[in-house]
C-alpha positions as CSV (number, residue, x, y, z in Angstrom):
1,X,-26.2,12.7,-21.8
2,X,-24.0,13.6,-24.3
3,X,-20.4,13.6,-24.0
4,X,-19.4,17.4,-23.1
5,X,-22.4,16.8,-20.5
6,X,-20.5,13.4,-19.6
7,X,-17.4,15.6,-18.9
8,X,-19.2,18.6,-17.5
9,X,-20.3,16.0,-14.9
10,X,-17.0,14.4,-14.5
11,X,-15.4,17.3,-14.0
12,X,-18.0,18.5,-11.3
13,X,-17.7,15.5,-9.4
14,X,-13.7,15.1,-8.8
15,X,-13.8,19.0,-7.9
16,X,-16.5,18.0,-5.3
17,X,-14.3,15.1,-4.2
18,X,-11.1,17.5,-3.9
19,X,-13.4,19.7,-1.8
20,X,-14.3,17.6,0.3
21,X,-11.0,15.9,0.9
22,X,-9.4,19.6,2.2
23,X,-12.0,19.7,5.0
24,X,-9.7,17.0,6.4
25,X,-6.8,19.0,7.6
26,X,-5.4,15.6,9.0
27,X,-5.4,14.2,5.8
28,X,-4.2,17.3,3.5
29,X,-1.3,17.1,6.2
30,X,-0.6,13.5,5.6
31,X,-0.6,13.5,1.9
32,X,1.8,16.6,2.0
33,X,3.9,14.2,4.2
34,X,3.3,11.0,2.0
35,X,4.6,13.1,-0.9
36,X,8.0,14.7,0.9
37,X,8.8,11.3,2.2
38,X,8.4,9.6,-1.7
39,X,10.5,12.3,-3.1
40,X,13.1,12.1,-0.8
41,X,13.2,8.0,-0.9
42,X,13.6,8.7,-4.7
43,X,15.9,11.2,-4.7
44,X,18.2,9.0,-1.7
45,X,21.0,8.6,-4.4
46,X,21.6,12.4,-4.3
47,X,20.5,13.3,-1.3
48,X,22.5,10.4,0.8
49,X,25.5,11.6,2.1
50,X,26.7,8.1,2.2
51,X,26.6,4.6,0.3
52,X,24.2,3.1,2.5
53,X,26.5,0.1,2.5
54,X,29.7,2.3,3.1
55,X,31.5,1.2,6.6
56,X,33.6,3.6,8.6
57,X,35.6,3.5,11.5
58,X,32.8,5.1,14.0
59,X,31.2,2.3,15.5
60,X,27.4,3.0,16.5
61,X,28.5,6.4,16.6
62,X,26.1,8.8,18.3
63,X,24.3,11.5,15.9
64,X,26.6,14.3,15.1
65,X,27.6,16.7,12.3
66,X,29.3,14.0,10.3
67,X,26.8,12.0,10.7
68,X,23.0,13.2,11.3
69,X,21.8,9.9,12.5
70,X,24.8,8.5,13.8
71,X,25.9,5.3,12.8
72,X,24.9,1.5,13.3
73,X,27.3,-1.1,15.1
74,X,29.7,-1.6,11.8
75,X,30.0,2.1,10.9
76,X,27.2,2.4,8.5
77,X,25.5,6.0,8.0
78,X,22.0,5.4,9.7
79,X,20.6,8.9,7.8
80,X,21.8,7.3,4.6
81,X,20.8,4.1,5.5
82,X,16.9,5.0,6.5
83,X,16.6,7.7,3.1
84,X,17.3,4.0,1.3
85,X,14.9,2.1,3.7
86,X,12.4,3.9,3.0
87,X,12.7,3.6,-0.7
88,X,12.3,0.1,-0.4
89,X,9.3,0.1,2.4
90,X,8.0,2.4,-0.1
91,X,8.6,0.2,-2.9
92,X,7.4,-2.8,-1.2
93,X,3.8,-1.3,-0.1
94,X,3.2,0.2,-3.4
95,X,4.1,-2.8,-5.4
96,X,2.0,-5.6,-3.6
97,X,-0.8,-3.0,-3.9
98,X,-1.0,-3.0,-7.2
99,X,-0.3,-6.4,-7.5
100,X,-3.5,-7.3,-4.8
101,X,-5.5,-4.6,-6.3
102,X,-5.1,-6.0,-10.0
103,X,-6.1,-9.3,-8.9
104,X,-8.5,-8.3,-7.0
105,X,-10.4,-6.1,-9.2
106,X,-10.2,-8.7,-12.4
107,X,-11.4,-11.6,-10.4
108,X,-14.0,-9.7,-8.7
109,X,-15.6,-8.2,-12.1
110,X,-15.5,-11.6,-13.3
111,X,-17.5,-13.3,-10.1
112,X,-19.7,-10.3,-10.2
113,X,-20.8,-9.8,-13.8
114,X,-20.8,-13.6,-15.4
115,X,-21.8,-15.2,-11.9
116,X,-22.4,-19.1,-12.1
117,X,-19.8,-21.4,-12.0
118,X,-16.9,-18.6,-12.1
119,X,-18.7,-16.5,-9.3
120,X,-18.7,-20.0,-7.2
121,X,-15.0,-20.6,-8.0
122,X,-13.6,-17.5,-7.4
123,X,-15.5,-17.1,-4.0
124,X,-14.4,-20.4,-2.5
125,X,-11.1,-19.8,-3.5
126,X,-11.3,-16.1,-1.7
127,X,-13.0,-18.1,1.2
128,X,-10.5,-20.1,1.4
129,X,-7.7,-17.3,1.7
130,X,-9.7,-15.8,3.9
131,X,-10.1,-18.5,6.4
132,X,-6.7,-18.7,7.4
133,X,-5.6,-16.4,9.9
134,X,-3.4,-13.9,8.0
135,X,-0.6,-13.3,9.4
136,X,-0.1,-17.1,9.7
137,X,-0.7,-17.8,6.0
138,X,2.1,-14.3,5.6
139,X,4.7,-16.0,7.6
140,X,4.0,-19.9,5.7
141,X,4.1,-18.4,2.4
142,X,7.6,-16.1,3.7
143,X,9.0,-19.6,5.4
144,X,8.4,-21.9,2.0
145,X,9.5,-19.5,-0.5
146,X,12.5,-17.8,1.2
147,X,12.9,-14.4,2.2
148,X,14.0,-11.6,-0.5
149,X,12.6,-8.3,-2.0
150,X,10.8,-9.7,-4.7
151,X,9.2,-12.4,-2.8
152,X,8.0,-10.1,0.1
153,X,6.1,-8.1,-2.8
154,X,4.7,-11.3,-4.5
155,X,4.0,-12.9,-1.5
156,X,1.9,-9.6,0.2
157,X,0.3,-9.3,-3.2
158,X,-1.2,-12.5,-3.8
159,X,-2.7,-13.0,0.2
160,X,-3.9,-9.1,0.1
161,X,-6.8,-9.7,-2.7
162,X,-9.5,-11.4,-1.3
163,X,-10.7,-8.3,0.0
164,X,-10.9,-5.9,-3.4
165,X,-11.9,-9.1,-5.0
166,X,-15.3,-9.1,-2.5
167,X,-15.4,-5.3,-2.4
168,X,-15.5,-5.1,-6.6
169,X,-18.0,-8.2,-7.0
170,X,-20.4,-6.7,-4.6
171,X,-20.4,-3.1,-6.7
172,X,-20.8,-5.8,-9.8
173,X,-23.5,-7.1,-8.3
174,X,-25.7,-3.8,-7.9
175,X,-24.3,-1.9,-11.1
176,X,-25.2,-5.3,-13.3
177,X,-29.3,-4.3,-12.5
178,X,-29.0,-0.6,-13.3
179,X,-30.5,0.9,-16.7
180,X,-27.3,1.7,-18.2
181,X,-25.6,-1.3,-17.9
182,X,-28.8,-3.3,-19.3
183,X,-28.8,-1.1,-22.0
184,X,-25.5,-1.9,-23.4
185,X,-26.3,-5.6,-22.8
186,X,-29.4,-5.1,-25.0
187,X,-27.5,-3.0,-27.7
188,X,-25.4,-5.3,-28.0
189,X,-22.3,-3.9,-26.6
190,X,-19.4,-6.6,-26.0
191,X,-18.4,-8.1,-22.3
192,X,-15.0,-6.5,-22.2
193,X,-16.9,-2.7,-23.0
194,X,-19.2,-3.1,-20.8
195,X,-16.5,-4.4,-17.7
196,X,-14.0,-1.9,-18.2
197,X,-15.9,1.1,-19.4
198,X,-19.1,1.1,-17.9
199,X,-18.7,-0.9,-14.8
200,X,-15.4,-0.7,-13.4
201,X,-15.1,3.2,-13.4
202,X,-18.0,3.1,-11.1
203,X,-16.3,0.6,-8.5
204,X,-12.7,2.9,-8.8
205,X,-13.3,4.9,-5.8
206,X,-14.1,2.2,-3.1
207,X,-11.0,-0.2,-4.7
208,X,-9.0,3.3,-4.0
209,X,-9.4,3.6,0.1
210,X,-9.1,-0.1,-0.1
211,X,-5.8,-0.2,-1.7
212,X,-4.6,2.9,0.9
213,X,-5.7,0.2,3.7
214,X,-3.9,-2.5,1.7
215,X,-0.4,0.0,1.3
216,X,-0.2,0.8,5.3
217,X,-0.1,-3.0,5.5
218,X,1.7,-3.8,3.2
219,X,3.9,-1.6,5.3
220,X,3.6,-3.6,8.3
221,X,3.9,-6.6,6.9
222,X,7.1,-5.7,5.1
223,X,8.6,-4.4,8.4
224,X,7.7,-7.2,10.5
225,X,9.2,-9.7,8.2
226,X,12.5,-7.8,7.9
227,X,12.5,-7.5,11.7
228,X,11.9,-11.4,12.0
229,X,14.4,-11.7,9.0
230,X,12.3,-13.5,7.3
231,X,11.7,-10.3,4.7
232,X,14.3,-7.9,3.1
233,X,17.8,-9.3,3.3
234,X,20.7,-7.1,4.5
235,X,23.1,-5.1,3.5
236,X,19.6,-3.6,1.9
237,X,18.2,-1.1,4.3
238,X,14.3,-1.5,4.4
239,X,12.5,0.2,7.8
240,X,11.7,-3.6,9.3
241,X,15.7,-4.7,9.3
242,X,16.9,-1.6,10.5
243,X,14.7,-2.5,13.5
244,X,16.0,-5.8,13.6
245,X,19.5,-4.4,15.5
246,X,17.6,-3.2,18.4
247,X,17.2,-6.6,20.0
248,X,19.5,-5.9,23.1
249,X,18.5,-3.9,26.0
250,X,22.0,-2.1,25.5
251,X,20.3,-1.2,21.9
252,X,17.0,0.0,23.1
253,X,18.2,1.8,26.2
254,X,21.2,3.6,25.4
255,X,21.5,3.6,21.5
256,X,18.1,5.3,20.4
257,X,19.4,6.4,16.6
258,X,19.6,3.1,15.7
259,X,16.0,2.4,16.2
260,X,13.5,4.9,17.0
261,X,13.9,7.0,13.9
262,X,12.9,3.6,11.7
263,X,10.3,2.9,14.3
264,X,9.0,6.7,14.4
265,X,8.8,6.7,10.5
266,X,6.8,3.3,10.1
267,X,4.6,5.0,12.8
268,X,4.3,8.4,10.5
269,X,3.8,6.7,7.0
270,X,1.1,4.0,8.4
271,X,-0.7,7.0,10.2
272,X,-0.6,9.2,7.6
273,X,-1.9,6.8,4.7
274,X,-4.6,5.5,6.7
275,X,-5.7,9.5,7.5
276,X,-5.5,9.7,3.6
277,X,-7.7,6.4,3.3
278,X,-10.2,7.9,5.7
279,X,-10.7,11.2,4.3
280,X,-11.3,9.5,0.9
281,X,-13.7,7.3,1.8
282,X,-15.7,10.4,3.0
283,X,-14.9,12.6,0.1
284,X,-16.2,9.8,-2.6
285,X,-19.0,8.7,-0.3
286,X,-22.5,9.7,-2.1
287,X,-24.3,10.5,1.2
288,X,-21.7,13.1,3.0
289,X,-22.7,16.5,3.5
290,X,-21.1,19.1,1.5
C-alpha cells in the first residue's frame, strides 16, 4: 500500500471511529461536559470572583448573590474555591495518567517484543504490584512519602501501570507474528522502527480507554486522599479536601454548599469519563456493527 493509500485508509478509519462514537449520545454529552469543565478550571484565574484563599467576614455564609456558593467556615468563597479544585483534580488525573500510561506502554512493548529474561522481569515485577490490594499499596506509598500535590501524582502514576503494561504486551504478543512486522524484521528494519512505528500505533486505541479508566481513578484516588488528608494540602482547594469539612452532622445536615457541589462534581466528572471510555472502546472495536 502506498502511502496516499496508507492515508486514504487512515483517514477512513478515524471518520468511522468518530461515527461511531456519536451513536453514544451519553458519551457525546459527557465529552461536551469533560470539555466545559477543563476550560473553566483553566480559565479559574479570570473567571473566579475570588482568591480562592481570600477570607471574609461571612462565616459559612449561605449561597447568595455575593457569593454563588456561599462560603466555608473561615469566609472563603466556595464558587471560587471549587473553579480552583477542580483545576487541580483535573491536574492530578491527567498527570498520573500520563505518567502510568508512559510506563506502562514502554515496559509493556519491551516484555512483549524482546520476551525472555526482560518479559520475565517486567511481569513479576507487575505481578508483584498487582498482588497487593490497591488501595492498601495507595494509602502505604501516600503514608511513607508524605502527602503533597506532586506526590499524589507520582505516587497514582507509578501503582496505576501494571495494567497498560499487560494490556500493551498482550497486543505485542499477537502483532509480533503478523506479516508486516516479520517483514521489517527480515528487511532489516531496526528495533526502535519497528516498536514505535509499526507496533505501537496498533496498540494506541486499547491504551486510550484504558487510560480514560485510569483518569476517573485517578480522580477517586486523589479525592479520597484529600478527604483522609493524606493527599492535597490546604489552603489548595482540590474536590477531595473540600469534602474533608463535611465531617460533622451540623456540616452534612444543615450546611449543604460546603459539600454536595464538590461531591456532585466528582460524581459528574467520574461518570462522564467513564461514559467517554465506554463509547471508545466500542467505536475502536473491530467487530461493532456500523
Amino acid at each position: 500500500m502506498n502511502s496516499s493509500g496508507t492515508s486514504e485508509y487512515k483517514n477512513n478509519t478515524t471518520r468511522m471511529i468518530i461515527r461511531r462514537f456519536r451513536k453514544h449520545k451519553l458519551a457525546v454529552v459527557s465529552l461536551y461536559f469533560l470539555g466545559i469543565m477543563t476550560l473553566l478550571a483553566i480559565l479559574a484565574p479570570i473567571i473566579a470572583p475570588y482568591n480562592p484563599n481570600q477570607v471574609s467576614t461571612s462565616f459559612s455564609a449561605p449561597p447568595s448573590a455575593d457569593h454563588l456558593l456561599g462560603t466555608d467556615q473561615i469566609g472563603r468563597d466556595m464558587f471560587s474555591r471549587l473553579l480552583y479544585a477542580t483545576r487541580i483534580s483535573l491536574f492530578v488525573g491527567f498527570a498520573a495518567t500520563v505518567i502510568s500510561t508512559f510506563i506502562g506502554v514502554i515496559l509493556g512493548l519491551i516484555a512483549g517484543y524482546f520476551g525472555g529474561l526482560a518479559d520475565i522481569i517486567i511481569m513479576r515485577i507487575t505481578d508483584t504490584i498487582m498482588s497487593f490490594p490497591y488501595i492498601l499499596l495507595v494509602l502505604v506509598a501516600a503514608a511513607i512519602f508524605g502527602p503533597g500535590l506532586w506526590n499524589i501524582i507520582l505516587i497514582l502514576g507509578f501503582v496505576d501501570w501494571p495494567g497498560a503494561a499487560r494490556l500493551v504486551r498482550g497486543s505485542v504478543l499477537s502483532l509480533r507474528e503478523t506479516n508486516f512486522v516479520k517483514g521489517n524484521v527480515v528487511a532489516g528494519m531496526p528495533n526502535r522502527y519497528i516498536l514505535f512505528s509499526e507496533i505501537l500505533p496498533n496498540t494506541v486505541g486499547p491504551v486510550m480507554v484504558y487510560a480514560t479508566s485510569v483518569f476517573a481513578i485517578s480522580i477517586l484516588d486523589e479525592a479520597a486522599l484529600s478527604f483522609l488528608g493524606m493527599g492535597v494540602q490546604p489552603p489548595t482547594a482540590s474536590l477531595g479536601n473540600i469534602l474533608n469539612g463535611a465531617e460533622s452532622i451540623t456540616i452534612l445536615t444543615s450546611k449543604f454548599w460546603l459539600w454536595v457541589p464538590a461531591g456532585v462534581l466528582i460524581i459528574l466528572l467520574v461518570v462522564s469519563i467513564n461514559f467517554v471510555g465506554d463509547a471508545l472502546r466500542d467505536a475502536i472495536d473491530p467487530s461493532a456493527k456500523e
